[in-house]
N, C-alpha and C positions, 0 to 999 in steps of 0.2 A: 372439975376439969383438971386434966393432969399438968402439972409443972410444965410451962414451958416462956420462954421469956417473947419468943418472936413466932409469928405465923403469917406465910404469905402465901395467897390462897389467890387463882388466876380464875374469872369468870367465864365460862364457854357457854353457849347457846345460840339458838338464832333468833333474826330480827324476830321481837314482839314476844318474845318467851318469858319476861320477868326479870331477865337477867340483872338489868341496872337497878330493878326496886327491889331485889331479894338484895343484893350489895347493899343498899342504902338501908334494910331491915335487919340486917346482920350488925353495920356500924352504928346502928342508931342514931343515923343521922342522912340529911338528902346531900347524899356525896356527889351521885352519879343524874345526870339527865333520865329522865324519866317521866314520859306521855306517852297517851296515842296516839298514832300518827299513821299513815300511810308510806314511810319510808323510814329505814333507817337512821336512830336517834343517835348512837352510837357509832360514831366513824372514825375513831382514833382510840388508842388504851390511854384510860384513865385511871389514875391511882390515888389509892385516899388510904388511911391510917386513923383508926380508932383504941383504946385500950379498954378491954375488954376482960373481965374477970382477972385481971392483973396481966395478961398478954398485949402485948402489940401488935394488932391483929393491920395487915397489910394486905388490900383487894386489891388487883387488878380489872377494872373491865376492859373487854374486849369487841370489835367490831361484830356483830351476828356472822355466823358462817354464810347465811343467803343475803347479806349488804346489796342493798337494793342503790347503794353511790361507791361504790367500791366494786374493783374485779375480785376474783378467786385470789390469783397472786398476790393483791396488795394484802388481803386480809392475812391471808398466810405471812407473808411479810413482817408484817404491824403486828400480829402475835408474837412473831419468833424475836422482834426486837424487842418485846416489853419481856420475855421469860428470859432472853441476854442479860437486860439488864437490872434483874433479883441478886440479890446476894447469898447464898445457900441455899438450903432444900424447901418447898415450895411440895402444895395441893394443887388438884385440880377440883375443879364444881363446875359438874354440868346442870344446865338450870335447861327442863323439858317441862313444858303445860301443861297439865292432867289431863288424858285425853287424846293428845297432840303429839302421839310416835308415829309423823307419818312420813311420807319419802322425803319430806324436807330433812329432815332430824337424822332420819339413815343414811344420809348425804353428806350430811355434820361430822358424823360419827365415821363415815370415810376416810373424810380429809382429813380427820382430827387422827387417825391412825396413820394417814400417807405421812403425815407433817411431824408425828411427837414420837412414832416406834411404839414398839411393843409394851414400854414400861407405862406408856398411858394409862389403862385400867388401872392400876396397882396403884398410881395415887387418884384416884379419882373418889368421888362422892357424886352421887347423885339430889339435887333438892327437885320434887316436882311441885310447881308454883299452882298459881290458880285451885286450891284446892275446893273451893267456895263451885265449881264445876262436879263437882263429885255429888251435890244434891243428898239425897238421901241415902247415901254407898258408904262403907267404910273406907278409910286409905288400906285397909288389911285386904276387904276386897277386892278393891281395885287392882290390890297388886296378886293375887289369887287367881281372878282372873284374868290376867292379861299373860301373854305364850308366845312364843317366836322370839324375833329379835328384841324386844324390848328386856323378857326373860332374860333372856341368851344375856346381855347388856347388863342388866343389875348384876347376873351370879359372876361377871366378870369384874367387875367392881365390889366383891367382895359383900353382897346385899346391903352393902350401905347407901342407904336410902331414906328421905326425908321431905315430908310436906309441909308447905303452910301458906295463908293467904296473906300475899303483900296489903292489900286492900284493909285487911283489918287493919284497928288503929294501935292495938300495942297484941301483936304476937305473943304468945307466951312463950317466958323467956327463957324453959326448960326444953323447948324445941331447939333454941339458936343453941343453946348452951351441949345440947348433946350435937347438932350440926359439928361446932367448933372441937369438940373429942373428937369425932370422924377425921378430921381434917387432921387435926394435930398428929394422930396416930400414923396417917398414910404418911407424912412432911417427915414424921421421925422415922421410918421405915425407907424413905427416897435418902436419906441420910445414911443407913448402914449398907454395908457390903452386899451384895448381892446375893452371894452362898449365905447371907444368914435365913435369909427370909423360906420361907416353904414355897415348892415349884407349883405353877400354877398352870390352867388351861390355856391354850392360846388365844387369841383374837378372834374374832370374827371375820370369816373372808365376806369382807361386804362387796366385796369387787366382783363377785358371782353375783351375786342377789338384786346390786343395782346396775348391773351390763358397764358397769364403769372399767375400762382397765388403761386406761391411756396412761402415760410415764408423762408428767409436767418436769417442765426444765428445775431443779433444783430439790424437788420436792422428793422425800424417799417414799416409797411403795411399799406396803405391808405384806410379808411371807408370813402364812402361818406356822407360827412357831411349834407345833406338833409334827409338821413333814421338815422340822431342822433335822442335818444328818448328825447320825452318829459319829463317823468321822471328822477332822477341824477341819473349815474353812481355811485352805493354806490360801496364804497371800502375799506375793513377790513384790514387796515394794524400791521400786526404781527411782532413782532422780540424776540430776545434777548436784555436784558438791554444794554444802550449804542451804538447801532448802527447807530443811527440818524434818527430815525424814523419820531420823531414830525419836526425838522428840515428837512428832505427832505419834510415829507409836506408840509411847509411854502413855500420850494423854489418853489415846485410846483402850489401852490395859490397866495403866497405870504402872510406877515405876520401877514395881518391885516382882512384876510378871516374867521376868528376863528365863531361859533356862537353858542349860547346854548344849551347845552344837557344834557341828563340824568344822565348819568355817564361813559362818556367819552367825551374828544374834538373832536368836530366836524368843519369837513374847508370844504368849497363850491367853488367849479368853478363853476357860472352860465354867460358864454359869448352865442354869439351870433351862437357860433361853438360847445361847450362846456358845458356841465351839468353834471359834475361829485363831490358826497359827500365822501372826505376822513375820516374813523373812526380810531380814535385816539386809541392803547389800553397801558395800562404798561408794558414794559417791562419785560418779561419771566426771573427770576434770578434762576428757578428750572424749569426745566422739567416737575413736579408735577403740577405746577400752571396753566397750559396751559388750559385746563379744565373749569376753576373756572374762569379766564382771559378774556374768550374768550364769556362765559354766563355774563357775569358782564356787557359787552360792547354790547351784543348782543342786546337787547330794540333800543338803538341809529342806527341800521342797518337797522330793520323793513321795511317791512316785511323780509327782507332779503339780501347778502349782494348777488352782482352779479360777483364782482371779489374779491380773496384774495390777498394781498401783502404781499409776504413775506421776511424781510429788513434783509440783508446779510454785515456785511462791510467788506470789502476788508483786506486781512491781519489779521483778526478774526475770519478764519473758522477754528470750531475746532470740536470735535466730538458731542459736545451739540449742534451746529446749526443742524448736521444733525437728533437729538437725537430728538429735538423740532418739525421739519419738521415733523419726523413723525408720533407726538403725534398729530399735529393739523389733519394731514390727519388719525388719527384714530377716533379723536373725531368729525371730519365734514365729511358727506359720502358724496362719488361721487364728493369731493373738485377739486382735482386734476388739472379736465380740467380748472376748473375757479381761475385757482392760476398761478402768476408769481413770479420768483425773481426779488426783487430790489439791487442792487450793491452800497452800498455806498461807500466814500473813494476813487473816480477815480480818483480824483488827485495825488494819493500816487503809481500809476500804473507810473504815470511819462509818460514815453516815450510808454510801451508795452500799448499791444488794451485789451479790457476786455478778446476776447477771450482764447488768450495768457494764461493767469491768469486762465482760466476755465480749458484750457487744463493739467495744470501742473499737476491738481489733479485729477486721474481718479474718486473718488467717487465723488468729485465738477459736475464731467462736468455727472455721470450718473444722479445725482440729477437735473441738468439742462434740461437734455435728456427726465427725467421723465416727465415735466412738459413740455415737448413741443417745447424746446427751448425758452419760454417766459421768457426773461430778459431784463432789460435793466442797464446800469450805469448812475450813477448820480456825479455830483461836486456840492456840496450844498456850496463850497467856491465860486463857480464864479456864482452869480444869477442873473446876468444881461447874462448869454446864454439861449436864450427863445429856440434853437433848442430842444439842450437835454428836456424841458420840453415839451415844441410841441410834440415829440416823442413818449415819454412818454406816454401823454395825446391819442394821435392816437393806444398804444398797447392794453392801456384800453379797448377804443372802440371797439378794436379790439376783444379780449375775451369774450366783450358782446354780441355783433351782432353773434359771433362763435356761441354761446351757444342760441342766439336767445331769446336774453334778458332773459334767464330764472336764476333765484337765486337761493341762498343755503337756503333753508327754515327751521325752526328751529326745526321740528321735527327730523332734521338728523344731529343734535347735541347727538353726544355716548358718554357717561362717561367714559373715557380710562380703558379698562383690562386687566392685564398683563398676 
């Protein structure tokens, strides 16, 4: 196993799949809850830590994606707060039954794309449990035989893949040990730069295949990343003075994306998945200025910007955010559909979900409503979580592809009239 001092590796599967006994056959040891039962064992993430060929091997388990005492939301929830709070780069391990790819699992692997973005695959590993199901089949066959989306699934995950039965009493420990390379390799790769790695296929549009396409409040939606355009994703980010505007840009390019322009900062995502131009503007300190603001920065959008951002921070909504909101959609026609909010400040939410936070306020959550439900929250303190920014990056896309790549062109810039 190669050199590496720490590995944290997050469980995904649904109820009944092995998930928590393949965790406790890895640590060698009963970390996690683990019986039969008729309902979900797993209702919270649990975390355990074993050391393992001189590594500090760190599992999380996770609620089953079909949580027979939990909704959709809270699972998504209760994931995305147990991958908050890892510290560095991180695997993922999806744990499927031998046998058992069926619309439950394609269901999984939906939400599991709507929830994590496109870099999903790229750290993922597959173990398929139960192999003691295979009878007299090899795992070579099984995988031989088996075509569609299950296929489609391993070659996106890089054919890393691997069986073994929980049930046995001592696994052989040259299965875990090559598991733990898989993992290590993906966690050291979710660490480097993005242009280093080689460009890969996209995702799976599971949202054709299982009639799914609904937009959940918070949750981003997966574009396949083969119809991303060739041109950037320009994006007009708007606020109030003080919200952290230019800083959540950073966290999302990161700091040193900065590049020439006219009269405003301009930052680049160009990856291999990725083409999106963030536009930098000043901060709104009047209501008045939005106008003048937004013509000033408009050259640097050209021909036009395809999404608006508009940057909210948490605990600073006051009647001027909504007073702003609606000068830019006076002065940009037909904005609306191509406009999200961004949440700053999620750390100061602490424990409660952004929703939470939207609902308090009924004019917050109609201003949300207006727009689509397109939001998201951001922690511009913790910028080594690529999720939140993945996400992000995938709602973008999302709004373009909606609107069919079409922009706000500058003839539908209005002079505000009261």
């Amino acid at each position: 196993m190669a050199a590496c001092d720490k590995l944290q590796v997050i469980l995904l599967g649904t109820t009944g799949s092995g998930k928590s006994a393949s965790g406790n056959t890895i640590l060698g040891k009963k970390a996690f809850k683990s019986f039969a039962s008729t309902q979900s064992v797993t209702v919270s993430c649990q975390t355990a830590t074993s050391k393992i060929y001189g590594t500090e091997v760190t599992l999380v388990d996770t609620p089953g994606w079909d949580c027979t005492r939990m909704s959709e939301d809270e699972v998504v929830e209760e994931t995305q707060r147990a991958i908050s709070n890892l510290h560095g780069p991180y695997s993922f391990l999806m744990v499927i039954p031998i046998g058992s790819y069926t619309p439950k699992e394609m269901t999984m692997l939906s939400k599991l794309c709507k929830c994590l973005g496109n870099g999903f695959f790229d750290y993922t590993s597959i173990l398929f449990s139960k192999n003691d199901d295979l009878e007299s089949k090899s795992f070579k066959q099984f995988l031989e035989e088996e075509g569609g989306i299950l296929k489609s699934t391993i070659e996106k995950c890089g054919n890393r893949v691997h069986t073994w039965n929980n049930k046995d009493s001592l696994v052989d420990k040259k299965l875990i040990q090559k598991l733990l390379q898989d993992l290590t390799a993906t966690q050291t790769m979710n660490a480097q730069p993005k242009d280093k790695k080689n460009p890969k296929q996209g995702l799976l549009n599971l949202n054709d295949m299982i009639g799914s396409s609904d937009t959940h409040v918070g949750i981003c939606k997966n574009e396949d990343p083969l119809n991303q355009p060739m041109e950037p994703i320009r994006v007009l980010v708007l606020g109030i003075a003080g919200v952290g505007k230019t800083t959540s840009i950073k966290t999302l390019t990161g700091n040193n994306n900065q590049t020439d322009s006219r009269n405003a900062p301009v930052y680049k995502i160009n990856e291999s998945r990725t083409n999106i131009k963030f536009i930098d503007s000043i901060g709104f300190k009047d209501v008045e200025e939005v106008t003048k603001i937004i013509s000033n920065v408009w050259s640097d959008a050209t021909p036009g910007p395809h999404v608006i951002m508009i940057v909210i921070k948490v605990g600073r909504v006051t009647e001027a955010t909504f007073q702003v909101t609606d000068r830019i959609h006076a002065c940009l026609e037909n904005s609306v559909a191509h406009t999200m909010i961004l949440f700053t400040g999620k750390d100061d939410l602490e424990d409660r979900d952004i929703k939470e936070f939207i609902e308090e306020s009924p004019q917050l959550k109609n201003l949300v409503e207006m727009h689509g439900n397109k939001f998201h929250a951001l922690n511009n303190k913790d910028i080594t979580d690529q999720v939140q920014v993945r996400c992000l990056q995938e709602k973008i896309s999302h709004i373009y592809h909606q609107n069919n790549g079409d922009y706000i062109k500058e003839q539908r810039i209005h002079p505000y009239q009261k």
